[in-house]
C-alpha positions in Angstrom: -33.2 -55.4 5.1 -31.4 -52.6 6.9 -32.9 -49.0 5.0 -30.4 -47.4 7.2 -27.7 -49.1 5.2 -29.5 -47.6 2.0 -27.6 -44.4 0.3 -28.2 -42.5 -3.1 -25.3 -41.9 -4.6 -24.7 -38.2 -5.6 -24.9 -36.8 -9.1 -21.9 -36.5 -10.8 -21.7 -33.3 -12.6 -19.2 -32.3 -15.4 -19.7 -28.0 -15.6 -18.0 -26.8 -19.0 -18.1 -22.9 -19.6 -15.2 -20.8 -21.5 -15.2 -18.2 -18.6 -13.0 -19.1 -16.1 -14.1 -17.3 -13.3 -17.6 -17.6 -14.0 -16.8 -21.4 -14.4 -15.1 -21.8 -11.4 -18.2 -20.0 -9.5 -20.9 -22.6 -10.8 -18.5 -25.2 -9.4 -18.4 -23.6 -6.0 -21.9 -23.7 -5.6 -22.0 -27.0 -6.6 -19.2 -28.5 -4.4 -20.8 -28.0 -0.7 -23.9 -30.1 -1.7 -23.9 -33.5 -0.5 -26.4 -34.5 -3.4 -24.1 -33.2 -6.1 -20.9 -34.4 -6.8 -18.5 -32.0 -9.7 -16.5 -34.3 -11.3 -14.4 -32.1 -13.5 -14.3 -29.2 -15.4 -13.9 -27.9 -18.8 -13.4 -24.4 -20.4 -13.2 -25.3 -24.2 -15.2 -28.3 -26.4 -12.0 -30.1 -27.0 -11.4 -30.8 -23.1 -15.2 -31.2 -22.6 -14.9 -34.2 -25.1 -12.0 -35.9 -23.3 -13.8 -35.6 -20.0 -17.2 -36.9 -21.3 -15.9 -40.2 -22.7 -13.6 -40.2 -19.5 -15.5 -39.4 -16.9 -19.1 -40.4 -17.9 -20.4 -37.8 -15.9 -24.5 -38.0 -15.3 -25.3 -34.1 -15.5 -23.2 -31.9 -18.0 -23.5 -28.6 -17.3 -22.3 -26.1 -20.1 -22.5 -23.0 -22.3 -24.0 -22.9 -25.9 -21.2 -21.3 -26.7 -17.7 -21.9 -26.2 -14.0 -20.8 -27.3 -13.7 -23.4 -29.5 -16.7 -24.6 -31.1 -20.5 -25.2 -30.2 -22.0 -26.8 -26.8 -24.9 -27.8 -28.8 -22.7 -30.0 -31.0 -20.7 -31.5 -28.2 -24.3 -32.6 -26.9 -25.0 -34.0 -30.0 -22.0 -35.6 -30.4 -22.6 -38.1 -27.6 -26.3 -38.1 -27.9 -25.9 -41.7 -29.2 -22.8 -43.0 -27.8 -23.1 -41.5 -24.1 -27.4 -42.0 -23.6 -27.2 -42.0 -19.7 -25.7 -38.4 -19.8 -27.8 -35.7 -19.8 -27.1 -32.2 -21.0 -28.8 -29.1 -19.3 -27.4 -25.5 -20.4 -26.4 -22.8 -18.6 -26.5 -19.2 -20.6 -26.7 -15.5 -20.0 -29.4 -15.2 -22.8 -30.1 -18.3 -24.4 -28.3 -17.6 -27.7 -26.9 -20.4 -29.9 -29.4 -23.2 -28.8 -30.8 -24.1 -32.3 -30.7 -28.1 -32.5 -30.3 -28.3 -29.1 -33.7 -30.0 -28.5 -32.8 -32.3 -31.4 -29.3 -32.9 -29.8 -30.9 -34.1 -27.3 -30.3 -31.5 -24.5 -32.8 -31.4 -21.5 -33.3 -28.2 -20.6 -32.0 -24.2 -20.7 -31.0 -22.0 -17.1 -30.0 -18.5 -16.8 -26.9 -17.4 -15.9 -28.2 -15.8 -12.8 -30.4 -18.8 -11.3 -29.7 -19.0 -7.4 -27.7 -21.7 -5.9 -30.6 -23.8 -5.3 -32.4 -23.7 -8.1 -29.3 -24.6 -9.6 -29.0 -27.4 -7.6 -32.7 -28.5 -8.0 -32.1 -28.1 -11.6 -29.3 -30.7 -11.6 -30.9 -33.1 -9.9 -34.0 -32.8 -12.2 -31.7 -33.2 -15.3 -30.1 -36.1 -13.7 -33.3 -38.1 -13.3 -34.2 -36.9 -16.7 -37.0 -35.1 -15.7 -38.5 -32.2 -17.9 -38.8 -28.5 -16.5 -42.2 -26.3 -16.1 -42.3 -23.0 -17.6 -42.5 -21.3 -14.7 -39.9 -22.9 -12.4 -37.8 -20.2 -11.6 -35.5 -19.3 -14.5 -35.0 -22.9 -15.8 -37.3 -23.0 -19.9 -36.9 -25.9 -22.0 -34.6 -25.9 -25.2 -38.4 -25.9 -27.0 -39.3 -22.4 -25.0 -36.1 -21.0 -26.3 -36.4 -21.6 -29.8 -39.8 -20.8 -29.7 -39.0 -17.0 -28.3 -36.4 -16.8 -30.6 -39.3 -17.3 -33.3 -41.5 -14.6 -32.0 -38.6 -11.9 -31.9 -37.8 -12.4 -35.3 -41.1 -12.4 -36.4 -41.9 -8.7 -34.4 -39.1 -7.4 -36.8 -40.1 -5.3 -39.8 -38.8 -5.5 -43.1 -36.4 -3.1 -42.6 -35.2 -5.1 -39.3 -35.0 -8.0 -40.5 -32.8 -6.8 -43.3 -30.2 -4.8 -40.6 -30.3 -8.4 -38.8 -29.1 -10.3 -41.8 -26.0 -7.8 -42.4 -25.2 -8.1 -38.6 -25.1 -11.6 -38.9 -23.1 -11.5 -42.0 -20.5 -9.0 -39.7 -21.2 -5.8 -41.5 -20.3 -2.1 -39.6 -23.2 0.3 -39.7 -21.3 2.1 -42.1 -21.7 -1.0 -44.4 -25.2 -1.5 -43.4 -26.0 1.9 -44.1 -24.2 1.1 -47.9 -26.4 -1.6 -48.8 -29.2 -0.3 -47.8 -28.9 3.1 -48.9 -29.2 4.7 -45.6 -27.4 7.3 -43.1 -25.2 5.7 -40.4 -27.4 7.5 -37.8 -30.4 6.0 -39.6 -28.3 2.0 -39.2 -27.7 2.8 -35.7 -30.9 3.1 -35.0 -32.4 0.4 -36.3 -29.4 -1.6 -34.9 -30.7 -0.3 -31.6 -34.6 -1.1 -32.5 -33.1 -5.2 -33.4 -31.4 -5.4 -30.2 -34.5 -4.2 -27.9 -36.3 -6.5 -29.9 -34.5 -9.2 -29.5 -33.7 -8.7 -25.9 -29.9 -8.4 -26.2 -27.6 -5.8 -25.5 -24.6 -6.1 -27.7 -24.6 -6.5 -31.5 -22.3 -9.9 -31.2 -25.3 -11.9 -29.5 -27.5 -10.5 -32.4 -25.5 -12.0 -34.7 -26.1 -15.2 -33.2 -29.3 -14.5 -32.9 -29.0 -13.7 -36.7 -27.5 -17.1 -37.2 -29.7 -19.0 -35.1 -33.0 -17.9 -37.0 -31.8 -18.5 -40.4 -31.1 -22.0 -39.3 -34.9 -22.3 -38.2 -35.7 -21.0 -41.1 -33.9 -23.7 -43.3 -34.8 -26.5 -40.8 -38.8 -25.4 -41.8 -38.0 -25.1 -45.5 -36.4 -28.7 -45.4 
């Protein structure tokens, strides 16, 4: 047999992320690699659906959270019906990824990874390959979650209580109602809850928000 003859066939990548422009960058430093191979592209879950069952691609590449609806559900949706496709987020901060282990994603990259471990990233998800810890800004849905868990639990009382009316999309003046305290007093602790939680802006709390009362219903059922 001729080796020579013998080629691997590049992975064929579907990247799905409501920001256009950020969207269209991931796709740029895909496209000049021989090994990779973008298929499409989505912005919203209702074209990422379309594509999926279209295009079959063997990498998606997406956002937890999109204009229209949830990447996590989109993964779960063709966790049974589309097994040779794996899922590997891409996020700024890692926000909305409850279930995704269980939806059968592969793995979690940060927004800013470099092109190459993008790359490498890719081609690990395509084999089906699970990530180390410490490989350059690539954690596993698992190591997510689990740091979600330990934010929530540095909270105090008072924190956790600020959280829950974020989440619920109450102003600090409302906060500051319900808990019988000063708006400079709510701002404050609004500013204590994001440090905690490593966010900067109140909106991503509020996922955050979201995300741990789902944990904490998954572990009472």
């Amino acid at each position: 047999m001729n080796t020579s003859l013998i080629t691997t066939a590049p992975v064929r990548v579907l990247v799905v992320d409501g920001w256009e422009v950020y969207r269209r960058g991931v796709v740029q430093s895909l496209v000049h690699d021989d090994t990779v191979d973008v298929v499409g592209e989505a912005g919203t879950v209702a074209e990422a659906d379309v594509l999926v069952r279209s295009l079959q691609p063997d990498v998606v590449l997406l956002d937890a959270r999109l204009p229209d609806g949830s990447g996590v559900e989109l993964c779960r949706r063709f966790q049974a019906t589309a097994p040779a496709t794996h899922w590997l987020f891409l996020t700024s901060d890692g926000v909305g990824m409850v279930g995704a282990a269980d939806a059968g994603a592969i793995g979690h990259l940060s927004k800013d990874v470099h092109r190459v471990e993008l790359v490498a990233a890719v081609l690990r998800a395509a084999s089906g390959g699970s990530w180390d810890p410490v490989c350059g800004g690539v954690h596993t849905v698992a190591e997510v979650v689990t740091a979600l868990e330990v934010a929530v639990a540095s909270l105090t009382g008072r924190e956790s209580a600020v959280l829950r009316l974020i989440t619920e999309g109450m102003t600090n003046r409302q906060i500051g109602a319900e808990l019988v305290l000063s708006e400079k007093t709510v701002k404050n602790y609004v500013s204590l809850v994001l440090s905690k939680l490593g966010v900067a802006r109140r909106t991503q709390a509020a996922v955050l928000g979201a995300d741990a009362r789902q944990l904490l219903l998954a572990t009472a059922g």
